[in-house]
Steps between C-alpha positions, in 0.01 A plus 500: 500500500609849368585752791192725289246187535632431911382867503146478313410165709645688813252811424221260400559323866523869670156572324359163626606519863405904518134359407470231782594760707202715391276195575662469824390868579154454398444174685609733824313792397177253508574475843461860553723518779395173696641161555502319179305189460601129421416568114680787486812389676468181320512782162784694631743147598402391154636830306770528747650151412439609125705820573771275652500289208565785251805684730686135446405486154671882465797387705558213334523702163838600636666209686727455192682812558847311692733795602872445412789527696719832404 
């Protein structure tokens, strides 16, 4: 993979994670302050895990950088 397509994928996964976090948001904004319910916490593990899921996907799109020794 080209350092320009590591780049589109890595903006593409940015884009992706930014809108679980908006769903994240409005499942708390349903609560409107109060203690979330089962559903929504149930919601909010499920996107979180997704979110996880994406930051190693980023981070593994540059593990193959191996620094040299000078």
């Amino acid at each position: 993979m080209t350092n320009e397509q590591k780049a589109e994928y890595y903006h593409e996964l940015l884009l992706k994670h930014d809108k679980l976090d908006g769903k994240v948001a409005d499942i708390k904004s349903e609560a409107a302050g109060m203690t979330l319910n089962k559903d929504q916490e149930r919601r909010i593990n499920e996107l979180e895990a997704e979110k996880t899921k994406i930051v190693a996907e980023a981070q593994r799109l540059f593990h193959t950088y191996k620094p040299t020794r000078a």
